[in-house]
C-alpha positions as CSV (number, residue, x, y, z in Angstrom):
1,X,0.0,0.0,0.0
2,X,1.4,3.3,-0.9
3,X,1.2,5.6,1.6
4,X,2.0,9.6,1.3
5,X,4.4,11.3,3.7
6,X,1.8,14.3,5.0
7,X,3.6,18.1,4.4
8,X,3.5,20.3,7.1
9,X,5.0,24.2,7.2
10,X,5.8,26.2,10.1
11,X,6.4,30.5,10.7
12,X,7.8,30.7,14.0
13,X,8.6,34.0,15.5
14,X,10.8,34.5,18.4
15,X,11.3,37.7,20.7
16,X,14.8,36.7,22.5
17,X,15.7,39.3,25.7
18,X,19.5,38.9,24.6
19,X,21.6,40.7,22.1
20,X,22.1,38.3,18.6
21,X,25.8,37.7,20.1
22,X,24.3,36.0,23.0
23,X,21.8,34.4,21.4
24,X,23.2,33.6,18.1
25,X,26.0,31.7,20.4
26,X,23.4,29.4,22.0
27,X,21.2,28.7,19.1
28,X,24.3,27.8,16.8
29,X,25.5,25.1,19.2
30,X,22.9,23.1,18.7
31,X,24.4,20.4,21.1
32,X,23.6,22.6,24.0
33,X,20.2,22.7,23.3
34,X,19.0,20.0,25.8
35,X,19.9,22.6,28.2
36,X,17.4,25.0,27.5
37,X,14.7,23.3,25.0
38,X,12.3,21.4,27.2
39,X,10.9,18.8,24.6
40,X,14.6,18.1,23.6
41,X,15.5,14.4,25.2
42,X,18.7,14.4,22.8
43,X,21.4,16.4,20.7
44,X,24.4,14.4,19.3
45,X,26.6,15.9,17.3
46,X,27.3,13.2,13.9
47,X,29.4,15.4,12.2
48,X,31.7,18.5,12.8
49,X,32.9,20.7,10.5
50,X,35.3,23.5,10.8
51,X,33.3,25.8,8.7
52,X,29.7,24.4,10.1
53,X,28.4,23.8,7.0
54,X,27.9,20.3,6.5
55,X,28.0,19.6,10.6
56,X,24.9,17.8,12.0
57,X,23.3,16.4,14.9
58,X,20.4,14.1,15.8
59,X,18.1,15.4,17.6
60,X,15.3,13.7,19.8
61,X,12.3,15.3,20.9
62,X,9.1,13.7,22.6
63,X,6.0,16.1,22.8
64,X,3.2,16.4,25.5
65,X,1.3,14.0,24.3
66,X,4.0,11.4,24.7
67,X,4.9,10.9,20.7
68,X,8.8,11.0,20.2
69,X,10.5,11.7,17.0
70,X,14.5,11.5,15.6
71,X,15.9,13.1,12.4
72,X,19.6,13.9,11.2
73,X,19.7,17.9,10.8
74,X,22.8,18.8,8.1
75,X,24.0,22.7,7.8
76,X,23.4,23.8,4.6
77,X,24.5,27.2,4.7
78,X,25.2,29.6,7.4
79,X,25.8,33.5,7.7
80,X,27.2,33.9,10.8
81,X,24.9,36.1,13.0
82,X,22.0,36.0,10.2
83,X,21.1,32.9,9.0
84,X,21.1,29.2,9.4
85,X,19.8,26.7,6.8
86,X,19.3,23.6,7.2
87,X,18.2,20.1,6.0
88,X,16.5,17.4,8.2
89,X,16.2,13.7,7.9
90,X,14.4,10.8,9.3
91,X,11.4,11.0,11.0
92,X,10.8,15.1,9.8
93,X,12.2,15.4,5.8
94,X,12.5,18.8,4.8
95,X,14.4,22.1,5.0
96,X,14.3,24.9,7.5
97,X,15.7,28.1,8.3
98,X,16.6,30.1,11.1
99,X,16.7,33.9,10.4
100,X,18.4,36.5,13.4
101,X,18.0,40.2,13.4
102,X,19.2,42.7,16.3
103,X,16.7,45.2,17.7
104,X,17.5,47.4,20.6
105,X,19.8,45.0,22.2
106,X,17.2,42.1,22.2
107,X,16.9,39.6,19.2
108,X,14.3,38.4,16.8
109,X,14.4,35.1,14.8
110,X,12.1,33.7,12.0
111,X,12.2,30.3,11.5
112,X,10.3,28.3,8.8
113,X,10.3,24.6,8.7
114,X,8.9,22.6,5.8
115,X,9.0,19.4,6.3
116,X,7.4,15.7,5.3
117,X,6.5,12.9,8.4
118,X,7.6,9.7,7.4
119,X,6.6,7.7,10.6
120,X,3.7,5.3,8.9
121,X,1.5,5.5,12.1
122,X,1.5,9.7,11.3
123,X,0.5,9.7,7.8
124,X,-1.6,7.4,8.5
125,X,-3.6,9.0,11.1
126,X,-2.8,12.5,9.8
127,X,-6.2,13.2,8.7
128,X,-7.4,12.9,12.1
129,X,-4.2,14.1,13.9
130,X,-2.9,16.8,12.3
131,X,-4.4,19.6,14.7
132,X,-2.5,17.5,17.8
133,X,0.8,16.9,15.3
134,X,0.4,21.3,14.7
135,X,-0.2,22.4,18.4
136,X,2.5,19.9,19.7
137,X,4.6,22.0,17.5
138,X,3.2,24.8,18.3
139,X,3.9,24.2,22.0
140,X,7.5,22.9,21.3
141,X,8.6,26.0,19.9
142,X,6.9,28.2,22.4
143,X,8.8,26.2,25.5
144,X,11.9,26.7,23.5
145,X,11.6,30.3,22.9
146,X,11.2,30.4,27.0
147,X,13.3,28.0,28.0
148,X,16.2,30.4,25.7
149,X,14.5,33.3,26.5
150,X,15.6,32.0,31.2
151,X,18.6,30.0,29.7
152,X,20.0,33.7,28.7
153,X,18.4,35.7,31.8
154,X,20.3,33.0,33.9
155,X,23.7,33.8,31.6
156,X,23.5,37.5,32.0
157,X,22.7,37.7,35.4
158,X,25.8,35.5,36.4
159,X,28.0,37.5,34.0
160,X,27.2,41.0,35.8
C-alpha cells in the first residue's frame, strides 16, 4: 500500500531578551540545546565541521502527548549572525531556516520549517491528527523560545 508522507509548514517568531551575540551563540551550538529546550531528550553531534556547514546532529524530541520523534539535521549554509539553513532527515524530511536580526539589544528570529512525516502511524492518522501533530509543535517552539528566552536571563545575570 502506498502511503504519502503528509507536508507540514511552520512561521515561528521569536522575541529573545538577549543581544544576537548571545543568542546567536546558544542557538548555533545546537548540542547545547537539551539545556534550554524542554521537549529536547537528545542532541548528538554526527558530524563536525570547521566551517559548520555540513556539521549535523540528531536530535530527539518527545512532545506532551508522549509521541517522540528522531531526524539527522545537516547545515546547509550559514551566515554567521543572520542565518542558518538547514536540511533534516528521518522521521521530519525537509528544509528549514533560522533567520536572526538585532533590535535594541534584544533579538528576533524567523524560523520556517517545511517538512514531510515519514513515521507510517503519522501519515496514517494525519487526517485525524494533524491539529495535535500542529499544536505539539506549536507548544514545542513556544517552550523553547522560553526556556532560551531563562537560559540567557540565567547567563547574563551571572555574567554581571
Amino acid at each position: 500500500m502506498y502511503l504519502a508522507k503528509q507536508k507540514y509548514s511552520f512561521h515561528d517568531e521569536w522575541h529573545i531578551e538577549a543581544p544576537l551575540s548571545m543568542t546567536w551563540d546558544l542557538v548555533s551550538n545546537s548540542a547545547d540545546w537539551q539545556e534550554w529546550w524542554p521537549g529536547l531528550k537528545s542532541a548528538v553531534i554526527t558530524n563536525y565541521s570547521e566551517n559548520i556547514v555540513g556539521s549535523s546532529v540528531q536530535l530527539a524530541w518527545r512532545s506532551k502527548t508522549g509521541y517522540r520523534l528522531k531526524h539527522v539535521v545537516v547545515i546547509t549554509d550559514i551566515e554567521p549572525g543572520r542565518i542558518i539553513s538547514f536540511k533534516s532527515s528521518g522521521d521530519l524530511f525537509g528544509q528549514g531556516t533560522w533567520k536572526f536580526e538585532e533590535y535594541n539589544g534584544t533579538t528576533h528570529m524567523a524560523i520556517d520549517w517545511h517538512v514531510q512525516t515519514t513515521k507510517a502511524w503519522m501519515n496514517i492518522l494525519s487526517p485525524v491528527l494533524r491539529p495535535i501533530f500542529v499544536s505539539n509543535h506549536d507548544k514545542l517552539m513556544r517552550r523553547g523560545e522560553a526556556g532560551l528566552n531563562k537560559h540567557l536571563q540565567i547567563v547574563r545575570t551571572l555574567a554581571s
